[in-house]
C-alpha positions as CSV (number, residue, x, y, z in Angstrom):
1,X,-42.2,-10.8,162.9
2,X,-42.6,-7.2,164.5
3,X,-40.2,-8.7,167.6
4,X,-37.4,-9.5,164.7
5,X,-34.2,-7.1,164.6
6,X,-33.4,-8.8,161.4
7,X,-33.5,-6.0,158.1
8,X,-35.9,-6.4,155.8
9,X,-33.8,-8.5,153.3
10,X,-33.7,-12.1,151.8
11,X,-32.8,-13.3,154.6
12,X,-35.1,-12.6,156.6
13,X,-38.1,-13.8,153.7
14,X,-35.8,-16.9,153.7
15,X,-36.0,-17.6,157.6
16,X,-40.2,-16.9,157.3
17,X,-40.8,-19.5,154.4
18,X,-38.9,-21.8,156.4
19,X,-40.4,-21.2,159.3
20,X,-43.8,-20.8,158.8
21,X,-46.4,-22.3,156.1
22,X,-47.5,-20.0,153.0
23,X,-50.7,-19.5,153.8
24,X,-49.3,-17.6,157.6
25,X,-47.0,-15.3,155.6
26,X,-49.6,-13.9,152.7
27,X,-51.9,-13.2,155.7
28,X,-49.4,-11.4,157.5
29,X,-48.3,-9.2,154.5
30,X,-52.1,-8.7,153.1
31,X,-52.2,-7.1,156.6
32,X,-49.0,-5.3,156.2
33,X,-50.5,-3.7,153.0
34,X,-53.9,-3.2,154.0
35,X,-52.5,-1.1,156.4
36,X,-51.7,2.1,154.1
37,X,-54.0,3.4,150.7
38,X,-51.7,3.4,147.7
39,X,-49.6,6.3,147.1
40,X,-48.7,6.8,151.0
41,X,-45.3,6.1,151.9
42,X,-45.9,3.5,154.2
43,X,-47.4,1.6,151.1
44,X,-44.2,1.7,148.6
45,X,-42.2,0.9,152.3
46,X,-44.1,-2.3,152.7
47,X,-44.0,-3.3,149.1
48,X,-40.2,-2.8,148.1
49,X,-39.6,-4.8,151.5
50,X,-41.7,-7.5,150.2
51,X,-40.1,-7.9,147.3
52,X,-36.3,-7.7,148.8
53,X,-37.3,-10.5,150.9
54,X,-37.3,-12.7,147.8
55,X,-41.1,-12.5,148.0
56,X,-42.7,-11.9,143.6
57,X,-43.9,-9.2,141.7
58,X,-46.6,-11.5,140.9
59,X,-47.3,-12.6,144.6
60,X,-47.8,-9.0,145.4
61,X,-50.4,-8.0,141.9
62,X,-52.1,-11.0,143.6
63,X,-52.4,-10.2,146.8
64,X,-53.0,-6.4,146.3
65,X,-55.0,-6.6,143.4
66,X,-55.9,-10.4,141.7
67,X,-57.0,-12.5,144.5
68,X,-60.9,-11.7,145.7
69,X,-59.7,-12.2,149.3
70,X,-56.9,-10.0,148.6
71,X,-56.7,-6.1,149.4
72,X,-58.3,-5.8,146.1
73,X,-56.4,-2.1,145.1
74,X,-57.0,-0.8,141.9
75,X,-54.6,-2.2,139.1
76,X,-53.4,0.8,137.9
77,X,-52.5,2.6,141.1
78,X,-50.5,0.0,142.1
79,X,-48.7,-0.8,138.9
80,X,-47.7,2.8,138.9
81,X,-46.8,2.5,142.8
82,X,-44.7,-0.4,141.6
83,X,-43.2,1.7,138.5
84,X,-42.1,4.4,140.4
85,X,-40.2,2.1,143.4
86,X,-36.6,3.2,142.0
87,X,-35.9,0.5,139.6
88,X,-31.9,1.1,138.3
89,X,-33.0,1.7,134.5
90,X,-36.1,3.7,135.5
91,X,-36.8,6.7,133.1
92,X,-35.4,9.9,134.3
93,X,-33.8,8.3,137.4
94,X,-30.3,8.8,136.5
95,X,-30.8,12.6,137.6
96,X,-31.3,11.6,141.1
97,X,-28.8,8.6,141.0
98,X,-26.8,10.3,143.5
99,X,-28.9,11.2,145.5
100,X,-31.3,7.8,145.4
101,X,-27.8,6.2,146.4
102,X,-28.3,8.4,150.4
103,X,-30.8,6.3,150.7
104,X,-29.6,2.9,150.6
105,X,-29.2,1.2,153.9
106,X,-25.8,0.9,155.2
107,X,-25.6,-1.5,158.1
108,X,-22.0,-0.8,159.1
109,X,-23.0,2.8,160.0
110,X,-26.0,3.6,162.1
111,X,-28.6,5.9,161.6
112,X,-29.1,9.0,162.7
113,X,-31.9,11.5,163.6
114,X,-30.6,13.4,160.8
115,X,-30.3,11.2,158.3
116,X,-33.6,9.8,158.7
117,X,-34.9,13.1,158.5
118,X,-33.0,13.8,154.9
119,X,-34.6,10.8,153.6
120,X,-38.3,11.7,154.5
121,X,-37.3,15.2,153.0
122,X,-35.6,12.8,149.8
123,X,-38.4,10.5,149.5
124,X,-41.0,13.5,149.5
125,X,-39.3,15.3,146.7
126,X,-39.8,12.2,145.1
127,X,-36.3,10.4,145.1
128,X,-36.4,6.7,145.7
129,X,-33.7,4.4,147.1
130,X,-32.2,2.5,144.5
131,X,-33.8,-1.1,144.5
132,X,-31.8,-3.9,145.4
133,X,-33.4,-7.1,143.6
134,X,-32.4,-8.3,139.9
135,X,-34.9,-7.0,137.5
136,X,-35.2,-4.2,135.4
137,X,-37.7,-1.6,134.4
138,X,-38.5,-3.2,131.2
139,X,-39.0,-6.3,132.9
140,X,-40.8,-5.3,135.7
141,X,-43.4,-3.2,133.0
142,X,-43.5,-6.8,131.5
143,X,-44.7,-8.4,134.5
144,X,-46.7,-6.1,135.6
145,X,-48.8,-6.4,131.6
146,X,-48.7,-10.1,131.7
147,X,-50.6,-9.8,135.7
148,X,-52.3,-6.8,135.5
149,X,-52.9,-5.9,131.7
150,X,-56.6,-6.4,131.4
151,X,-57.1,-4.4,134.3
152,X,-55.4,-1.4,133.2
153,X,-53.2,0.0,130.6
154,X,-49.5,-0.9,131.9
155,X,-47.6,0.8,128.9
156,X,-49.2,3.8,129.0
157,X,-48.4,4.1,132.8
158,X,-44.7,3.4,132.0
159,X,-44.5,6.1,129.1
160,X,-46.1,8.4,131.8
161,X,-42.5,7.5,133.7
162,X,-40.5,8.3,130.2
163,X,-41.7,11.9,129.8
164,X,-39.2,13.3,132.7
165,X,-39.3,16.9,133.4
166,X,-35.7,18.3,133.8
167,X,-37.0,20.8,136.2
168,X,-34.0,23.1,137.4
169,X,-35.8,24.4,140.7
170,X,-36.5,20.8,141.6
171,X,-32.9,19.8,141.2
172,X,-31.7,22.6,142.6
173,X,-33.8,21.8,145.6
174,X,-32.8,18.4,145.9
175,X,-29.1,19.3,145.3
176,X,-29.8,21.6,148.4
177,X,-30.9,18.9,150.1
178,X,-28.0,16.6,149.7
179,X,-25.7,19.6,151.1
180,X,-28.0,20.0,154.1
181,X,-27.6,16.2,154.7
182,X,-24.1,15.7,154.2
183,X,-23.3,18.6,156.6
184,X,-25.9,17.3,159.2
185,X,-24.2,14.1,158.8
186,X,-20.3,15.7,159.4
187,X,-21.9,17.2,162.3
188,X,-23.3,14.3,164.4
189,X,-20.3,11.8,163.2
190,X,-18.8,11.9,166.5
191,X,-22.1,12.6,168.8
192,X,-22.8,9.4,170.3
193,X,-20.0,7.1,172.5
194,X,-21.3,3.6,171.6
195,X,-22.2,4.1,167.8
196,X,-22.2,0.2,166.4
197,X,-23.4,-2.8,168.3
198,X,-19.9,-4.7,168.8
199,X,-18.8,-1.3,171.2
200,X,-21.6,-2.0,173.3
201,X,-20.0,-4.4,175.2
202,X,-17.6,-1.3,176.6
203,X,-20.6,0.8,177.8
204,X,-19.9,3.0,181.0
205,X,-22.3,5.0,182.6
206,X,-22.7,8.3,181.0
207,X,-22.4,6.7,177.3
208,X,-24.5,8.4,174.6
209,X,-25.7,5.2,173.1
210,X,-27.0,5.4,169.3
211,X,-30.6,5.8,169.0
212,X,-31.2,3.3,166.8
213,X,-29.2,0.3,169.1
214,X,-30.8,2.4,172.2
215,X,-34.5,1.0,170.3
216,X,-32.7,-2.3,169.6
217,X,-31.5,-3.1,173.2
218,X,-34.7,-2.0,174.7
219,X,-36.8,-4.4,172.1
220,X,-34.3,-7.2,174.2
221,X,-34.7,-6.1,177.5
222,X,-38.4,-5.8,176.5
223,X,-38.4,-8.7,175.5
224,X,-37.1,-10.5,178.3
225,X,-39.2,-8.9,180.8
226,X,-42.3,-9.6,178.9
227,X,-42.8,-11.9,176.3
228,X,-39.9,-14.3,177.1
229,X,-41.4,-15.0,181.2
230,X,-44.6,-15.9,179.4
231,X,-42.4,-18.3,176.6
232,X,-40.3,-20.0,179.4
233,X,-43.0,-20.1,182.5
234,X,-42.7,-23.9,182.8
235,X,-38.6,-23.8,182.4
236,X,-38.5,-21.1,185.1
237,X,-40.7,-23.1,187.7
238,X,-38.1,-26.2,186.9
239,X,-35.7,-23.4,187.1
240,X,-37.2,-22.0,190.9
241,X,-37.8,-25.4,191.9
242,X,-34.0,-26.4,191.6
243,X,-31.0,-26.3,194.0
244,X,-27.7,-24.1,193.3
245,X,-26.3,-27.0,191.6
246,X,-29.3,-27.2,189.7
247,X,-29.7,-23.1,188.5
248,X,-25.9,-23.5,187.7
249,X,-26.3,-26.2,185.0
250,X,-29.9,-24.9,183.7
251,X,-28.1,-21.5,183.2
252,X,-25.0,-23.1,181.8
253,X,-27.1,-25.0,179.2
254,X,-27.8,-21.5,177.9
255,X,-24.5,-20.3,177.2
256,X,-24.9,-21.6,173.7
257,X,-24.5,-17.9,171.4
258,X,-21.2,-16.1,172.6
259,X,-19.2,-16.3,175.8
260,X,-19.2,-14.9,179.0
261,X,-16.3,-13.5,181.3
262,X,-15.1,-14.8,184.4
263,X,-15.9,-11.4,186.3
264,X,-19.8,-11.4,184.4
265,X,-20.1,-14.9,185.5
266,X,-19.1,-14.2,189.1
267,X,-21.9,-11.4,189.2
268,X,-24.1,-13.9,188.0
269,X,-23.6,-16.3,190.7
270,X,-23.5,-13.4,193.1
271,X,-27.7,-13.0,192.7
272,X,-28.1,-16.9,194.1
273,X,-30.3,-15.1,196.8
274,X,-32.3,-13.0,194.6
275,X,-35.0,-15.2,192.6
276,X,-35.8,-12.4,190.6
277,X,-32.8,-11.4,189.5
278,X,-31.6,-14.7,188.9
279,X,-34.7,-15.2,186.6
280,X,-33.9,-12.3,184.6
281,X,-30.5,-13.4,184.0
282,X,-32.1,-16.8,182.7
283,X,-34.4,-15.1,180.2
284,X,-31.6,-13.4,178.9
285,X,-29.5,-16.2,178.4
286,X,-32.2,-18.0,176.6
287,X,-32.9,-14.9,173.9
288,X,-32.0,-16.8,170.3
289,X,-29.1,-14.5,169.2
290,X,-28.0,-15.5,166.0
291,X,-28.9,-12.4,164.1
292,X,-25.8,-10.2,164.4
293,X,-27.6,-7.2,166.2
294,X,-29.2,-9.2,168.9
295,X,-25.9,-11.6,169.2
296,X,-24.0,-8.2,170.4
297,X,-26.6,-6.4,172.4
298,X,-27.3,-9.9,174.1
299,X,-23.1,-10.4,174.9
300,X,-22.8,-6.9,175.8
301,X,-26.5,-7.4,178.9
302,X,-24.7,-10.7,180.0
303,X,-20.7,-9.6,179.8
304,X,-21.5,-5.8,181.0
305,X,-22.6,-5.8,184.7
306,X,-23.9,-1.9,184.5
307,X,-25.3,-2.4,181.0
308,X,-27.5,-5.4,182.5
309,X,-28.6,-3.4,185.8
310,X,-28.9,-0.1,183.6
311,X,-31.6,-2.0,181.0
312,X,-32.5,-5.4,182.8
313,X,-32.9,-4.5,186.1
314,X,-33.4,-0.9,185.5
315,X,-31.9,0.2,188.6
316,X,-30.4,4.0,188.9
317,X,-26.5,3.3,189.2
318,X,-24.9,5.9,191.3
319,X,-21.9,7.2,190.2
């Protein structure tokens, strides 16, 4: 799952307990936790994705805490980690409401450097982003007595959250903040040429490509240089083996996710002579793009001929 481009959402918690049996997935997250102490970042990270992939409150007091084989944390640091994730109705949230709201995800617009930097800053001072799953505080304080209430005083933890201090300096620093990040954010709105995935497909040399679909499209041509020639060996000795005729249909029979333009497939056939080239376009064409990200960055490699030799091939185009 650290190849997938997919968010850490429903979705994606839907597509892995389809995918894989039970027993695969709570080993893979009892590593994900075990991979951070309670009360580091990384920790509550892991945790609030686990539960917005659909995953339970009561799958994770088992794992972290219940189950002997589990990462066996101590109950009340992590009913308190789990307390202070930024549940809606959460005692003394509604002074940071605003700002909690800069930190929910917003697919349509791309991060940048500087707005993941105002959320470190945010999530340091203590502000949470609002979570995104349908329980409340009182409920979640209810689970968390009915899983981990002989282990460790539950309600006393959550009164802990009810006794807010209306400090002015913090607020005042945090209001700060939010100016700092909304001017940062005014600032860099026009910086990059190719800001969302669906533009990519228009890239011309000299392009300032967003950082965060720059990391995507390298995972992909990653990806196809590496793990996908290992995936398809036997296809691509069938594939070698064949005659023109032969390449054209294989690669054909790959077209199956988006389209691809006369002048793109012209290219294509152009590297005949060049096995591998011709292997690379293969790989590419047989990358599962369904997930919206990958289903653009892959169109854009296989439609844009100096986006494919820029991060396929990675040749040096001279302009």
């Amino acid at each position: 799952m650290r190849l997938s481009l997919q968010n850490a959402d429903e979705e994606r918690g839907l597509f892995m307990r389809q995918q894989f049996h039970p027993s695969v997935i709570e080993q893979y997250h009892m590593t994900q936790f075990q991979a951070y102490q309670i009360g580091m970042m990384g920790f509550s990270t892991v945790l609030r994705e686990f539960l917005h992939q659909g995953f339970s409150l009561a799958e994770a007091c088992r794992i972290c805490v219940l189950d002997p084989a589990g990462c066996q944390y101590d109950a009340a640091a992590f009913a308190e980690c789990v307390l202070q994730l930024g549940w809606s109705d959460a005692p003394g949230l509604g002074g940071n409401k605003r700002l909690a709201e800069l930190l929910e995800p917003r697919r349509e617009i791309p991060e940048t450097v500087y707005s993941m930097l105002g959320k470190v800053i945010l999530n340091v001072a203590g502000v949470r982003e609002p979570m995104r799953i349908d329980l409340s505080y009182s409920e979640v304080v209810d689970l968390l007595e009915e899983q981990l209430g002989e282990r460790c005083d539950v309600k006393a933890l959550a009164g802990q959250g009810a006794v807010f201090e209306e400090s002015g300096q913090k607020n005042a620093f945090l209001e700060k903040v939010k100016l700092i990040m909304d001017e940062m954010e005014q600032k860099s709105a026009h910086v990059y040429d190719i800001d969302n995935v669906e533009g990519l497909i228009g890239w011309s040399w000299g392009d300032r490509i967003h950082p965060g679909i720059l990391e995507k499209l390298n995972q992909v041509s990653a990806y196809v240089a590496g793990e996908g020639r290992q995936r398809y060996r036997e296809e691509l000795e069938r594939f070698h083996a064949g005659d023109r005729w032969k390449k054209e249909r294989m690669l054909i029979s790959r077209c199956r996710y988006y389209y691809i333009h006369k002048n793109a497939w012209d290219y294509i056939l152009s590297l005949k002579d060049r096995p591998d080239r011709m292997e690379l376009v293969y790989l590419l064409l047989s990358v599962k793009a369904e997930e919206y990200s990958v289903h653009h960055i892959c169109k854009a490699l296989a439609n844009n001929e100096g986006l494919f030799r820029t991060f396929i091939l990675k040749e040096e185009l001279l302009h």
